[in-house]
TORKOL-4160 file (C-alpha; in steps of 0.2 Angstrom, whole numbers, padded with zeros to 4 digits, m for minus):
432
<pt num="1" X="0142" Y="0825" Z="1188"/>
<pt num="2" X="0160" Y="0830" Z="1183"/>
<pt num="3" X="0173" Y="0818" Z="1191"/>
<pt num="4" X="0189" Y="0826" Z="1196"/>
<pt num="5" X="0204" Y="0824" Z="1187"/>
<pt num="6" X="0220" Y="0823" Z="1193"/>
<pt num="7" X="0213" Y="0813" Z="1211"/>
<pt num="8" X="0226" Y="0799" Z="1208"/>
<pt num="9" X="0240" Y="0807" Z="1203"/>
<pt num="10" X="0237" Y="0818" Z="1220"/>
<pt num="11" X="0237" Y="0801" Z="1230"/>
<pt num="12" X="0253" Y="0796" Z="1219"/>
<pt num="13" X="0262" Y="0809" Z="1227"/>
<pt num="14" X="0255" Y="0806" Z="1245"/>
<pt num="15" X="0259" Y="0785" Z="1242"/>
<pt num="16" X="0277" Y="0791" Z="1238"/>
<pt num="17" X="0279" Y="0802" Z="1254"/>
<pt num="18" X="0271" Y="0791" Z="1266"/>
<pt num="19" X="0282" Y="0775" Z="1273"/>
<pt num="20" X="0275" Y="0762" Z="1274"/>
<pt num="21" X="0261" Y="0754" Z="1289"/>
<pt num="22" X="0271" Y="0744" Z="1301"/>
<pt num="23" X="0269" Y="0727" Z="1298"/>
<pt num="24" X="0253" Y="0720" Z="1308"/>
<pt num="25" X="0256" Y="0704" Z="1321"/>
<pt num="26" X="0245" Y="0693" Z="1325"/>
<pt num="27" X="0229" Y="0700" Z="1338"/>
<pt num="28" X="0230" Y="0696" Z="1355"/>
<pt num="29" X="0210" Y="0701" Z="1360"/>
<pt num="30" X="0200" Y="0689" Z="1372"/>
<pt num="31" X="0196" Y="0671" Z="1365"/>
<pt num="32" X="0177" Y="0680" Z="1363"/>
<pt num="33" X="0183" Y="0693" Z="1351"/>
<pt num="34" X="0176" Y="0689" Z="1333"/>
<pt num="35" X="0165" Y="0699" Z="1321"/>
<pt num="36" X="0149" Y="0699" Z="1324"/>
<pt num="37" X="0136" Y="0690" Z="1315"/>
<pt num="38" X="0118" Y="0696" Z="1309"/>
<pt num="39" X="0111" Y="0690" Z="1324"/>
<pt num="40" X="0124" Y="0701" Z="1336"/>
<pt num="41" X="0120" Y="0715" Z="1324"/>
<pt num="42" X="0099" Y="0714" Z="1323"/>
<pt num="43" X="0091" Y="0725" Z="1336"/>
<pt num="44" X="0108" Y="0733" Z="1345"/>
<pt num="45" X="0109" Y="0753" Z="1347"/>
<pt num="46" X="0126" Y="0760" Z="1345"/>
<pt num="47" X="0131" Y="0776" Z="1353"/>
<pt num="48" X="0141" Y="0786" Z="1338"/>
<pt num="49" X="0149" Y="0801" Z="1346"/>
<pt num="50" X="0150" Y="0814" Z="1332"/>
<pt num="51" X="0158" Y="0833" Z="1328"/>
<pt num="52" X="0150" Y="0837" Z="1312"/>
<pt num="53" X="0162" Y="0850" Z="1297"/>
<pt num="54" X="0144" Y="0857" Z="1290"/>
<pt num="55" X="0135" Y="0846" Z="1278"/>
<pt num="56" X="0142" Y="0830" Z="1281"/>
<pt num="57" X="0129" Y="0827" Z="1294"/>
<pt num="58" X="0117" Y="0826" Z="1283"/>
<pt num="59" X="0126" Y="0812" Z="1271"/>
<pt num="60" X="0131" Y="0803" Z="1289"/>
<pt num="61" X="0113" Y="0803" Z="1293"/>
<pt num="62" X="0109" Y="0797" Z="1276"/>
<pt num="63" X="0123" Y="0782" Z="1274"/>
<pt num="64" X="0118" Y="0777" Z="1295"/>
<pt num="65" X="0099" Y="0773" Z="1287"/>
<pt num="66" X="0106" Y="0761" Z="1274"/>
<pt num="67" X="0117" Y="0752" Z="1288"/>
<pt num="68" X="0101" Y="0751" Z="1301"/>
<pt num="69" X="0092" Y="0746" Z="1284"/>
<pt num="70" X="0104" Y="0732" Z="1279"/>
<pt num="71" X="0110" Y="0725" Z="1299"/>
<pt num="72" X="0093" Y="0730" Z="1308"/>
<pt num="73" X="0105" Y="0739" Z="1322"/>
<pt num="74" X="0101" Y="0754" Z="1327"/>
<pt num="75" X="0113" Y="0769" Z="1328"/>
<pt num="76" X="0110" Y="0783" Z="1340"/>
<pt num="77" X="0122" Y="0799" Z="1333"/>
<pt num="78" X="0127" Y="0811" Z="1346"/>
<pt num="79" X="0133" Y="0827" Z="1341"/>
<pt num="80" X="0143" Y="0838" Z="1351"/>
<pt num="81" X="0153" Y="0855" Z="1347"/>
<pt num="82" X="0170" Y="0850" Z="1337"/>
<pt num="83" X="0178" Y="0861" Z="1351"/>
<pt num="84" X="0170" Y="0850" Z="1367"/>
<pt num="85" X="0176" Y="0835" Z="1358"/>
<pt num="86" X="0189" Y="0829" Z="1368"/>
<pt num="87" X="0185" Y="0834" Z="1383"/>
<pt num="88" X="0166" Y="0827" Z="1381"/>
<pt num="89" X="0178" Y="0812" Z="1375"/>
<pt num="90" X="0190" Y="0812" Z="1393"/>
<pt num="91" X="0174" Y="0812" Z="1405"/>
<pt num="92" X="0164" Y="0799" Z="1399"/>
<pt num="93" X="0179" Y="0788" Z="1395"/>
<pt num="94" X="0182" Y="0792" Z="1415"/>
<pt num="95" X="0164" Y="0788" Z="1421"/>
<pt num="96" X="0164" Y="0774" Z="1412"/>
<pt num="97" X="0153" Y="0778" Z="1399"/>
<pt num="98" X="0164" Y="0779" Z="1382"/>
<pt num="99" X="0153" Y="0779" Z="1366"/>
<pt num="100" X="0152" Y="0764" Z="1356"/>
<pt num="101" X="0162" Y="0773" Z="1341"/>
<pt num="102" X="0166" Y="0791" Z="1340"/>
<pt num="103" X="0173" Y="0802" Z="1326"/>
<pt num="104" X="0188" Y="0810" Z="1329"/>
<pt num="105" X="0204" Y="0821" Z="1322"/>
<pt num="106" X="0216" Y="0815" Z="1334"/>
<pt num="107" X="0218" Y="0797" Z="1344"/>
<pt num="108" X="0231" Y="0803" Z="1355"/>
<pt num="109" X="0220" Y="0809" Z="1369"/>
<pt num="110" X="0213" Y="0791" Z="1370"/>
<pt num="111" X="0224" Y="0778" Z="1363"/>
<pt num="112" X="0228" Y="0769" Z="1378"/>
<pt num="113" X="0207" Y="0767" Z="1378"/>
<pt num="114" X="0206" Y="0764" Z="1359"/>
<pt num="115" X="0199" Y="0745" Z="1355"/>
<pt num="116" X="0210" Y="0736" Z="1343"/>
<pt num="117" X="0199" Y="0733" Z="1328"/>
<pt num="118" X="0207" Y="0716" Z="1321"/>
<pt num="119" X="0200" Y="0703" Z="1330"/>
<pt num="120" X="0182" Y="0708" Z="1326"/>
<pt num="121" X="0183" Y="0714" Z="1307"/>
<pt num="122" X="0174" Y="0703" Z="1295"/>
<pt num="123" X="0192" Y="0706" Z="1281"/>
<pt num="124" X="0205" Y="0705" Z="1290"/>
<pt num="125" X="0214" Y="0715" Z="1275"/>
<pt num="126" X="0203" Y="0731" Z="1280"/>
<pt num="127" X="0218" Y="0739" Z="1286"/>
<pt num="128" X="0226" Y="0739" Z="1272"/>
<pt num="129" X="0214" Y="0745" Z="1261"/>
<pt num="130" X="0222" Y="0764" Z="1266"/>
<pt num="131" X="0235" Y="0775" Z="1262"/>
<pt num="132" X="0250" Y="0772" Z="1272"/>
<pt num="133" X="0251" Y="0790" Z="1278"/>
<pt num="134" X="0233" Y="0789" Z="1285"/>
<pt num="135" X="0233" Y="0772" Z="1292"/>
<pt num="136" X="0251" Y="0777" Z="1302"/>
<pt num="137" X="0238" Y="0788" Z="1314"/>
<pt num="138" X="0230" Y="0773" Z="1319"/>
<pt num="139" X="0245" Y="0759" Z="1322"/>
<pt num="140" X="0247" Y="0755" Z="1339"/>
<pt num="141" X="0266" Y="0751" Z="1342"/>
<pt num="142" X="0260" Y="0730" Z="1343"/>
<pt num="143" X="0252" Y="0732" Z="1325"/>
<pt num="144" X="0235" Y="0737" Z="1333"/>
<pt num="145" X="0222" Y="0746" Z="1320"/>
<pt num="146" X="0213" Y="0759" Z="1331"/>
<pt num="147" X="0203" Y="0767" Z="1321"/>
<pt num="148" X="0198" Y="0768" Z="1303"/>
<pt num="149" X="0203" Y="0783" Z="1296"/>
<pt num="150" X="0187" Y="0791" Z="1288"/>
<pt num="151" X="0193" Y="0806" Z="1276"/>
<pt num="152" X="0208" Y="0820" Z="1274"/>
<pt num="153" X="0209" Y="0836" Z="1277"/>
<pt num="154" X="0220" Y="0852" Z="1267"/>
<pt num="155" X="0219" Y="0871" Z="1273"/>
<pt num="156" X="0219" Y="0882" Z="1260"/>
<pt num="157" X="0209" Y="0901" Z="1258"/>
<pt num="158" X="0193" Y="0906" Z="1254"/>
<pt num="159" X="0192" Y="0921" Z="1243"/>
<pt num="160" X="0173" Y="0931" Z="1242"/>
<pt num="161" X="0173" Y="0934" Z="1224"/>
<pt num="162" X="0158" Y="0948" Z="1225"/>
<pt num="163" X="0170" Y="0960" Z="1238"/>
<pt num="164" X="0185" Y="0955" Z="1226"/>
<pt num="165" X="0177" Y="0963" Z="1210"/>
<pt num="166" X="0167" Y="0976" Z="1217"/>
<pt num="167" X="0186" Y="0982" Z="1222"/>
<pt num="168" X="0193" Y="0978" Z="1204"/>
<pt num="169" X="0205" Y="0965" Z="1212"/>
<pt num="170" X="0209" Y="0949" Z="1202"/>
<pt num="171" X="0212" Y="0931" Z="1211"/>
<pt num="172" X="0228" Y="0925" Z="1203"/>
<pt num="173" X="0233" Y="0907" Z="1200"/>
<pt num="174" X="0247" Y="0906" Z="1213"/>
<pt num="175" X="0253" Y="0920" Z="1226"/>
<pt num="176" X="0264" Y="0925" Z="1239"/>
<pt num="177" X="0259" Y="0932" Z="1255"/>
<pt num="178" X="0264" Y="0947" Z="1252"/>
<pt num="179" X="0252" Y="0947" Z="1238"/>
<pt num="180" X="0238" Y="0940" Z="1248"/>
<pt num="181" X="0241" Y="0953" Z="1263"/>
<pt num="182" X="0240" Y="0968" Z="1249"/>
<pt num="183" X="0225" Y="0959" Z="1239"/>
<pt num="184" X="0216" Y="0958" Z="1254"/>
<pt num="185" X="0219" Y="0976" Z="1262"/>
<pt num="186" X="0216" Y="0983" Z="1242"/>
<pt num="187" X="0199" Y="0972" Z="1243"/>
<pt num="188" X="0197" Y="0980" Z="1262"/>
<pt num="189" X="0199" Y="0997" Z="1257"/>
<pt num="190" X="0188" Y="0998" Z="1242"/>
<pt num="191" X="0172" Y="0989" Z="1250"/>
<pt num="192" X="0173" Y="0994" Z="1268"/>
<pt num="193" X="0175" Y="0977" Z="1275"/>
<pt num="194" X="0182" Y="0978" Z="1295"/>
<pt num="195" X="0195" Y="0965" Z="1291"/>
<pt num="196" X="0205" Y="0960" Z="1275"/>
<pt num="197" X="0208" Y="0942" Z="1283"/>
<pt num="198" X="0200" Y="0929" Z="1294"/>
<pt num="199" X="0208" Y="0913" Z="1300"/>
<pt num="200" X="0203" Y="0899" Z="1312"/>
<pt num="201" X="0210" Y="0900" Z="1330"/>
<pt num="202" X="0219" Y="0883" Z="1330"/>
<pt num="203" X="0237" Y="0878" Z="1329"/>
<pt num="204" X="0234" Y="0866" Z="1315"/>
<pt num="205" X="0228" Y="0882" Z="1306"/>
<pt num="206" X="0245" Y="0890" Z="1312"/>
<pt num="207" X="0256" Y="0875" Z="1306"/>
<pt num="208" X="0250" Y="0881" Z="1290"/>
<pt num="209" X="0259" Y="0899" Z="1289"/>
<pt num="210" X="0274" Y="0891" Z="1298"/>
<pt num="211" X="0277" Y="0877" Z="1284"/>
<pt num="212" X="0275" Y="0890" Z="1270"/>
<pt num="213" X="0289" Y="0900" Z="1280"/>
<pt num="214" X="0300" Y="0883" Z="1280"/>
<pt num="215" X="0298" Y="0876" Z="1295"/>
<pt num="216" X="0287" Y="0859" Z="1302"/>
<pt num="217" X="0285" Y="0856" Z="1320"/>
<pt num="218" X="0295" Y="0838" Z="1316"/>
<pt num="219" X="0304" Y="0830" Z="1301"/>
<pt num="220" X="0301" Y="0816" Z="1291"/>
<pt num="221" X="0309" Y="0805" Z="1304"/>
<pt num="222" X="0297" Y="0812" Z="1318"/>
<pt num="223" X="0311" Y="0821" Z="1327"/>
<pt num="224" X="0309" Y="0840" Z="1332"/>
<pt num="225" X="0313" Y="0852" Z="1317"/>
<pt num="226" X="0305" Y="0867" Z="1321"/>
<pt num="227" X="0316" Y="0883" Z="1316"/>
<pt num="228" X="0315" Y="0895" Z="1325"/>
<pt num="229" X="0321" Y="0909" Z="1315"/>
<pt num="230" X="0308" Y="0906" Z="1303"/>
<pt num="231" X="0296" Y="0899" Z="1314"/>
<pt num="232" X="0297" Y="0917" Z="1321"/>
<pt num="233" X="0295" Y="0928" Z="1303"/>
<pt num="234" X="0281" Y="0919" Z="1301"/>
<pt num="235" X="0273" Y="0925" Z="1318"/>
<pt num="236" X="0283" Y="0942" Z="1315"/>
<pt num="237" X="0270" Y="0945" Z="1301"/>
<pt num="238" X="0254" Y="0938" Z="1309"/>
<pt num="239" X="0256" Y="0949" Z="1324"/>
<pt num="240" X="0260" Y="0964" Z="1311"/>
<pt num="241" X="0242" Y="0957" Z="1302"/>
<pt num="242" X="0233" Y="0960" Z="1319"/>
<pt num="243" X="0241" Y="0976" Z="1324"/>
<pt num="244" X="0237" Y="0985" Z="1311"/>
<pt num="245" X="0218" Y="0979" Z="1312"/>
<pt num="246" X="0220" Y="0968" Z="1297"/>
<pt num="247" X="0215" Y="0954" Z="1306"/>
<pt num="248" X="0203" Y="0952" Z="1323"/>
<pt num="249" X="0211" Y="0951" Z="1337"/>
<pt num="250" X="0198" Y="0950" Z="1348"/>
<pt num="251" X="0191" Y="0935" Z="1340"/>
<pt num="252" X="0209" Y="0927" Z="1346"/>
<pt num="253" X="0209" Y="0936" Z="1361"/>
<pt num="254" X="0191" Y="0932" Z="1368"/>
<pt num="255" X="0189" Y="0913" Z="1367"/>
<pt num="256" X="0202" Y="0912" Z="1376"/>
<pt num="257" X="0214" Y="0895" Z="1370"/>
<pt num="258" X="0198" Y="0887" Z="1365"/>
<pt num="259" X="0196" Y="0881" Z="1345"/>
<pt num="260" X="0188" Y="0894" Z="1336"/>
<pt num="261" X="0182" Y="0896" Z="1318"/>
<pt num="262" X="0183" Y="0912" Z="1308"/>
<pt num="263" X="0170" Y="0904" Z="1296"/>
<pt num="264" X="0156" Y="0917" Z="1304"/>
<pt num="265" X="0167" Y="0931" Z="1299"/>
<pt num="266" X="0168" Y="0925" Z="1281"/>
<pt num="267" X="0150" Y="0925" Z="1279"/>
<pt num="268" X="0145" Y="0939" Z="1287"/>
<pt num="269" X="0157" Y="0947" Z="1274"/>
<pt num="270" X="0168" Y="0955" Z="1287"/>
<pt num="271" X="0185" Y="0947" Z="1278"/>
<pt num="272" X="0186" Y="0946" Z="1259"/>
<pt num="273" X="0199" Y="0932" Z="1263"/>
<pt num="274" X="0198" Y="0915" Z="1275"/>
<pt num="275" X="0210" Y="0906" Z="1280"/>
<pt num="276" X="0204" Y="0887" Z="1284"/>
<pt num="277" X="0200" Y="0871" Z="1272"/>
<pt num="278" X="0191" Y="0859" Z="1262"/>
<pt num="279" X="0178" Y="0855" Z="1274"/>
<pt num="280" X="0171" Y="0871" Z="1274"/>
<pt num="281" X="0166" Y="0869" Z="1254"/>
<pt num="282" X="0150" Y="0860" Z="1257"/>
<pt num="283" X="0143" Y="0873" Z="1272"/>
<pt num="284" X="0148" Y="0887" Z="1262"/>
<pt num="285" X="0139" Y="0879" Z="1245"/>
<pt num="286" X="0123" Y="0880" Z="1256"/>
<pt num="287" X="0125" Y="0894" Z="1268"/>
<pt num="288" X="0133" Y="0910" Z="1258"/>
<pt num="289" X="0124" Y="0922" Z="1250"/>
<pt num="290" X="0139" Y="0926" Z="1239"/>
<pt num="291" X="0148" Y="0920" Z="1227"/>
<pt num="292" X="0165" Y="0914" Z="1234"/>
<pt num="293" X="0181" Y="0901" Z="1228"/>
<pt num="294" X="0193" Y="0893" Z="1237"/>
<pt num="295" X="0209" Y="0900" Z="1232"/>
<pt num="296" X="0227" Y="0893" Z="1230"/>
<pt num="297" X="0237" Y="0895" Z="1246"/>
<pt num="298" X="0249" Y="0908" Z="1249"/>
<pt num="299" X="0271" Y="0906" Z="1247"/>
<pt num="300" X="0282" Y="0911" Z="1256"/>
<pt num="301" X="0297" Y="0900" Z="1256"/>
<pt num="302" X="0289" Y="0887" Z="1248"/>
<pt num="303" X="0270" Y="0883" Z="1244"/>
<pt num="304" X="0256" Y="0872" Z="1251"/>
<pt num="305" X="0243" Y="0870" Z="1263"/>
<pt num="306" X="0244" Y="0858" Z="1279"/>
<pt num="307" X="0236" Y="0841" Z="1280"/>
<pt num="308" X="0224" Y="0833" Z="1292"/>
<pt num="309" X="0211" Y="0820" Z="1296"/>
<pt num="310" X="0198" Y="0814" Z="1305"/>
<pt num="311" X="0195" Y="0794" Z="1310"/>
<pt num="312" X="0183" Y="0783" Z="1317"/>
<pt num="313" X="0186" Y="0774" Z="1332"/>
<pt num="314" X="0177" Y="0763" Z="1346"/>
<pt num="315" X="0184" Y="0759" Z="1365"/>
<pt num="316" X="0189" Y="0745" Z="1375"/>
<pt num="317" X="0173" Y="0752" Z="1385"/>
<pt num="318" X="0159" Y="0750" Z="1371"/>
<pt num="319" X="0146" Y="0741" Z="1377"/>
<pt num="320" X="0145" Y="0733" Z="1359"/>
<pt num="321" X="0163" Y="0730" Z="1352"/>
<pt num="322" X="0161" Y="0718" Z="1337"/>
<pt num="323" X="0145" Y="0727" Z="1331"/>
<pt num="324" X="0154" Y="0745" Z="1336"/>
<pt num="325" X="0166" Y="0738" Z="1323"/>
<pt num="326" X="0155" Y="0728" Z="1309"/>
<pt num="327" X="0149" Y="0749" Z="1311"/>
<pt num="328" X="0164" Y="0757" Z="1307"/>
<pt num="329" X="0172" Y="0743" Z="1294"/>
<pt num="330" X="0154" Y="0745" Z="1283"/>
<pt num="331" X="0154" Y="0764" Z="1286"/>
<pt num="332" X="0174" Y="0766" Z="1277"/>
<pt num="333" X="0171" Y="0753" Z="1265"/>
<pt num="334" X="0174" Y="0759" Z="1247"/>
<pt num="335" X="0156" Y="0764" Z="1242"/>
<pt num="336" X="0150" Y="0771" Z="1257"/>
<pt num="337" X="0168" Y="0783" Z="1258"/>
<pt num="338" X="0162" Y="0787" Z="1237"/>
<pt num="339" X="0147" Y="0794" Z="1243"/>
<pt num="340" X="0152" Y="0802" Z="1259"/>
<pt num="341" X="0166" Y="0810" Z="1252"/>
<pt num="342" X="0156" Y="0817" Z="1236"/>
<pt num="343" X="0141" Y="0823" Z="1246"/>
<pt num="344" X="0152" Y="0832" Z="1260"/>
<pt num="345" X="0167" Y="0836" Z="1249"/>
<pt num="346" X="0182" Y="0825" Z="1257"/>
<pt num="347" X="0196" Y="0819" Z="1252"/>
<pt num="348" X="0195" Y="0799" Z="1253"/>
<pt num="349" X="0208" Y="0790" Z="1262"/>
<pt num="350" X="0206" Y="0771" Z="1253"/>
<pt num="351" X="0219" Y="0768" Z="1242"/>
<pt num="352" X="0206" Y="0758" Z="1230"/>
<pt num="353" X="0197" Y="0777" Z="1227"/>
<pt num="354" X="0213" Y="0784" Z="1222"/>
<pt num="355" X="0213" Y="0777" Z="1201"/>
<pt num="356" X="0196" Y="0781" Z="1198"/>
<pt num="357" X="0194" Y="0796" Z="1209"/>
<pt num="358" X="0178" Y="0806" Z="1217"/>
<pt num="359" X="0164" Y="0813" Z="1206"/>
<pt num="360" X="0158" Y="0829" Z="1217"/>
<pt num="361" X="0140" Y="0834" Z="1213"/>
<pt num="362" X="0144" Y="0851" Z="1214"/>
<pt num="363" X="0160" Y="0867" Z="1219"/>
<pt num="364" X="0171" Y="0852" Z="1207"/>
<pt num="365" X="0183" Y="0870" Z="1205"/>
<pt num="366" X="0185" Y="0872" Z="1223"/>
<pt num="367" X="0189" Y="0853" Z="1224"/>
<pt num="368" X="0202" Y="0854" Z="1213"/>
<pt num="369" X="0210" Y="0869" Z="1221"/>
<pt num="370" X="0213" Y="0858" Z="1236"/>
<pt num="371" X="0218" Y="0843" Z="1225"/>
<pt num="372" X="0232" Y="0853" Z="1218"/>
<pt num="373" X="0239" Y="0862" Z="1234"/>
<pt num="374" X="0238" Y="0844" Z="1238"/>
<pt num="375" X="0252" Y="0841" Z="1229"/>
<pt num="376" X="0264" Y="0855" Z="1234"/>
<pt num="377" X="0261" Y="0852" Z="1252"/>
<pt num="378" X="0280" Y="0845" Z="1259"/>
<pt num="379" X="0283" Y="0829" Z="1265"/>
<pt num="380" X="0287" Y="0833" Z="1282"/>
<pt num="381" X="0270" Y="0843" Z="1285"/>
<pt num="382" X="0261" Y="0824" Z="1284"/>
<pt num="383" X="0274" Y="0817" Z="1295"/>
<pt num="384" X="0271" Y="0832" Z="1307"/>
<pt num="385" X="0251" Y="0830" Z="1307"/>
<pt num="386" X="0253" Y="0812" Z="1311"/>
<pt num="387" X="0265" Y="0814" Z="1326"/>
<pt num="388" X="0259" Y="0808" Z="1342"/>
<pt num="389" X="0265" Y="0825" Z="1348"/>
<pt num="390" X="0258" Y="0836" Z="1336"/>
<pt num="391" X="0243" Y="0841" Z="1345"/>
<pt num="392" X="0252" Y="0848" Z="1360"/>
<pt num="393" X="0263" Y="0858" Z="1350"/>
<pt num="394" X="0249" Y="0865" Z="1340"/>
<pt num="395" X="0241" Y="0869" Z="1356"/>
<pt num="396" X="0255" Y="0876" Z="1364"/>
<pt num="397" X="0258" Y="0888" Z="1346"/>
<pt num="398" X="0239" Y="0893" Z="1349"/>
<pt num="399" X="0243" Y="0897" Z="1367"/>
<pt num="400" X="0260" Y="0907" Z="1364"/>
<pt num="401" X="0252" Y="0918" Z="1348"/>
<pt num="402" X="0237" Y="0921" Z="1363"/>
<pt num="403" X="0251" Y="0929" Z="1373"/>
<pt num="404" X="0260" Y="0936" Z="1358"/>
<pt num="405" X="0242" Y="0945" Z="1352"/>
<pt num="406" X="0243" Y="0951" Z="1371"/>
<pt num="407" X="0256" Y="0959" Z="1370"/>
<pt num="408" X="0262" Y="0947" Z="1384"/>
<pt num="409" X="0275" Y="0940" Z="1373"/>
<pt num="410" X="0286" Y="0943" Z="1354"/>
<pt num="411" X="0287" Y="0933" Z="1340"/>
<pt num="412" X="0305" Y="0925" Z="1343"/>
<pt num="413" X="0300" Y="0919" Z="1361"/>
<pt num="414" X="0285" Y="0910" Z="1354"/>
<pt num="415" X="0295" Y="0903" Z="1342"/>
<pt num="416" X="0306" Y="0898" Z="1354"/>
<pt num="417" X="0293" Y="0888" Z="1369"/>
<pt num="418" X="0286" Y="0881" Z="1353"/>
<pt num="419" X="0301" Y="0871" Z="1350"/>
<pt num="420" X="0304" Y="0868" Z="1366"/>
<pt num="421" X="0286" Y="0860" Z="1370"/>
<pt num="422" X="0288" Y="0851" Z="1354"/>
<pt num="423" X="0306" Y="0843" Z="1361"/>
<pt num="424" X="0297" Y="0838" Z="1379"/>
<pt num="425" X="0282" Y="0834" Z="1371"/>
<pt num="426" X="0293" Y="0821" Z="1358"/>
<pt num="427" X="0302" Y="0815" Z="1374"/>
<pt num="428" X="0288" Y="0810" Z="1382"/>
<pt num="429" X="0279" Y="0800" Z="1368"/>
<pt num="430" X="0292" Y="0792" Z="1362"/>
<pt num="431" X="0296" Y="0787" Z="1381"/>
<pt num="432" X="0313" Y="0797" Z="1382"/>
C-alpha cells in the first residue's frame, strides 16, 4: 500500500474555501430521543436504502458485517438504480414507508422528512468531525444535522490508454479543450472508434464544462451567477461535439431527461475519452479489459473538475430512529470512512482523515489525478453543488441541452432558461 500524498494539503484548500457550519442550538426532539443502548441495538433490522457507484458495494456489505458483528442488529441493504433514487425515495416517504437510512447525493428532495440526528448520537461533537463544506449540505436552518456526509465526489476524464497509443497520441499533464476535442478525434480517426467522447447525461456533469468556461450556477454567496454568454460557448461547443458525430447523441436523445451513464461506452471502447469521476475508478479497476487513466481535466477559462457528494440519512418515519442513527454515526466514524474510502476509491469528508491521508490499495495514480484537480476546482463550484437549488438547475441544464441536441432549441436560449430556473429556483428556497 502506497498512501497518497498531498491528501491534506488538498483538504487545506477546501477548509479555506468553505465557511464555516452554522453554529448548532440546542435539539428540540421528543423527551424519548436518546442514543440507543445495546439492548435497542441487539436483534433490530434496519432497512438501508442504497444506490451503489461500482465496487463500493462490496466494501458496504463488508463494513455492515462488522456492525451486525459488534451491535447484533441486523441491516437489510436495498439497492435500487442510482437514477430511481429519488423517486423510489418520494413514494415510500408518501406511503409511509421511508427506510430507516438511505444513501443519497442530494437532501433537498426530502429535507422537510430528514430526522435530526443530534438528540440520538452517542458524541454529540459527531458533526463536527466534517469539513465545513460537506457538513453545510446537511444544516437545517435550526442547526439540525440531517445526515452524515459519507464521501466526496470530483468529475474529471477517463482516457483509454490502449486506443491512445495505437493512434500515436500522448496524454499531456494539463490541457485545454481544444486539445482534448482534437486528441480525441486524432485517437478516433486512427482506431476506428464510433465516437471520440463520452459523457454522463446529467447536469452535475454539465456544470462541469460550464465552470471550466467561467461560469457557476451561483456564487460564493449562494446568489444566481450563471453567465450566460459563457454559459452559452460552453454549450455552443457541446452541440458542435454532437453534430458532427463526435459525441452520441442518441444516447442523450433516447433516455429521455433520465440520468444516464456513458460508462458502457467507455468500456465497450466506443469513446477513447469519458467524461465522468472518481467513483468510476474502482468499477473500471475490475471491469475493463484495457488499460486506462484518469486524465487531468480540460481548460478553458480556467481549470478544474466539479465537486459532489453523497450522505447518509434517516427519516422522521424510520421505524428505528436512534439505532438508524447509532448506524450511520458507526458507519462515518473515522475508521470505517479509512476503509471505505480506500476499497471504493472516495474522497473522505472527516476533517481528522485529512493530515494522515488515505492509503489506496490499488489505481494510487488515478487518485491523485483527482486529488490534484481537486485543488484547481473554484470556490464557487462548492458553493454551487451545496445550493439547495442546485439540483433543479442542473436538471433544468439537462432538460434545455435535451431540446438544444433536438434541434428544438440554441445554445444562447439554454443559456438563458438556465439562469432563469436558477433565479426562481433561488427565490423559492430561500423563501423570496
Amino acid at each position: 500500500m502506497r498512501s497518497v500524498r498531498g491528501i491534506g494539503a488538498l483538504f487545506v484548500v477546501l477548509l479555506v474555501l468553505c465557511a464555516c457550519a452554522p453554529g448548532v442550538p440546542e435539539a428540540t426532539a421528543p423527551t424519548d430521543a436518546r442514543p440507543a443502548s445495546p439492548d435497542q441495538l441487539r436483534g433490530v433490522e434496519l432497512d438501508y436504502l442504497y444506490f451503489t457507484d461500482g465496487a463500493d458495494e462490496i466494501a458496504t456489505r463488508q463494513t455492515i458485517e462488522k456492525f451486525e458483528v459488534a451491535t447484533g442488529a441486523r441491516v437489510n441493504l436495498q439497492l435500487v438504480a442510482y437514477a430511481d433514487l429519488e423517486r423510489t425515495l418520494q413514494a415510500r416517504i408518501s406511503g409511509g414507508n421511508a427506510p430507516d437510512v438511505a444513501r443519497t447525493q442530494d437532501l433537498n428532495p426530502y429535507r422537510a422528512d430528514l430526522l435530526d440526528l443530534r438528540p440520538y448520537l452517542a458524541d454529540p461533537t459527531f458533526p463536527e468531525a466534517f469539513l465545513p463544506d460537506a457538513a453545510r449540505a446537511v444544516r437545517g436552518p435550526g442547526g439540525e444535522f440531517l445526515g452524515a456526509p459519507s464521501d466526496l465526489t470530483l468529475n474529471g476524464p477517463f482516457v483509454n490508454l490502449d486506443l491512445f497509443a495505437k493512434a500515436g497520441v500522448p496524454v499531456p499533464e494539463r490541457w485545454t479543450w481544444t486539445e482534448l476535442v482534437d486528441a480525441a478525434e486524432k485517437v478516433r480517426k486512427a482506431t476506428g472508434t464510433p465516437y471520440a467522447i463520452a459523457m454522463d447525461k446529467s447536469g452535475h456533469r454539465l456544470s462541469t464544462m460550464l465552470s471550466q468556461f467561467g461560469t457557476t450556477f451561483f456564487d460564493l454567496e449562494g446568489r444566481p451567477a450563471l453567465a450566460v454568454e459563457r454559459a452559452a460557448e460552453a454549450l455552443k461547443l457541446f452541440a458542435e461535439l454532437h453534430a458532427r458525430g463526435s459525441m452520441p447523441t442518441d444516447f442523450w436523445l433516447e433516455s429521455g431527461t433520465r440520468y444516464k451513464g456513458a460508462n458502457e461506452i467507455f468500456l465497450a471502447q466506443h469513446a477513447p475519452v469519458y467524461l465522468s469521476g472518481n467513483w468510476q475508478v474502482s468499477q473500471f479497476a475490475k471491469t475493463s479489459q484495457f488499460r486506462w487513466a484518469a486524465a487531468p481535466n480540460p481548460c478553458a477559462a480556467r481549470c478544474g473538475g466539479f465537486p459532489g457528494g453523497k450522505f447518509m440519512v434517516s427519516f422522521k418515519q424510520a421505524k428505528h430512529p436512534a439505532a438508524a442513527v447509532a448506524f450511520i454515526e458507526w458507519m462515518n466514524g473515522a475508521q470505517r470512512q479509512r476503509e471505505l474510502a480506500a476499497k471504493a476509491q472516495f474522497l473522505p469528508t472527516r476533517k481528522d482523515l485529512v493530515t494522515p491521508g488515505i492509503s489506496y490499495p490499488e489505481r494510487v495514480d488515478d487518485m491523485r489525478v483527482f486529488l490534484a484537480e481537486a485543488k484547481l476546482v473554484p470556490a464557487e463550484a462548492y458553493t454551487t453543488n451545496s445550493s439547495a437549488a442546485f439540483v433543479r438547475t442542473a436538471n433544468a441544464l439537462r432538460d434545455e441541452v435535451g431540446k438544444m441536441l433536438a434541434g428544438r432549441s440554441s445554445p444562447d436560449d439554454a443559456a438563458r432558461t438556465v439562469r432563469a430556473v436558477s433565479e426562481q429556483a433561488h427565490a423559492e428556497v430561500s423563501g423570496r
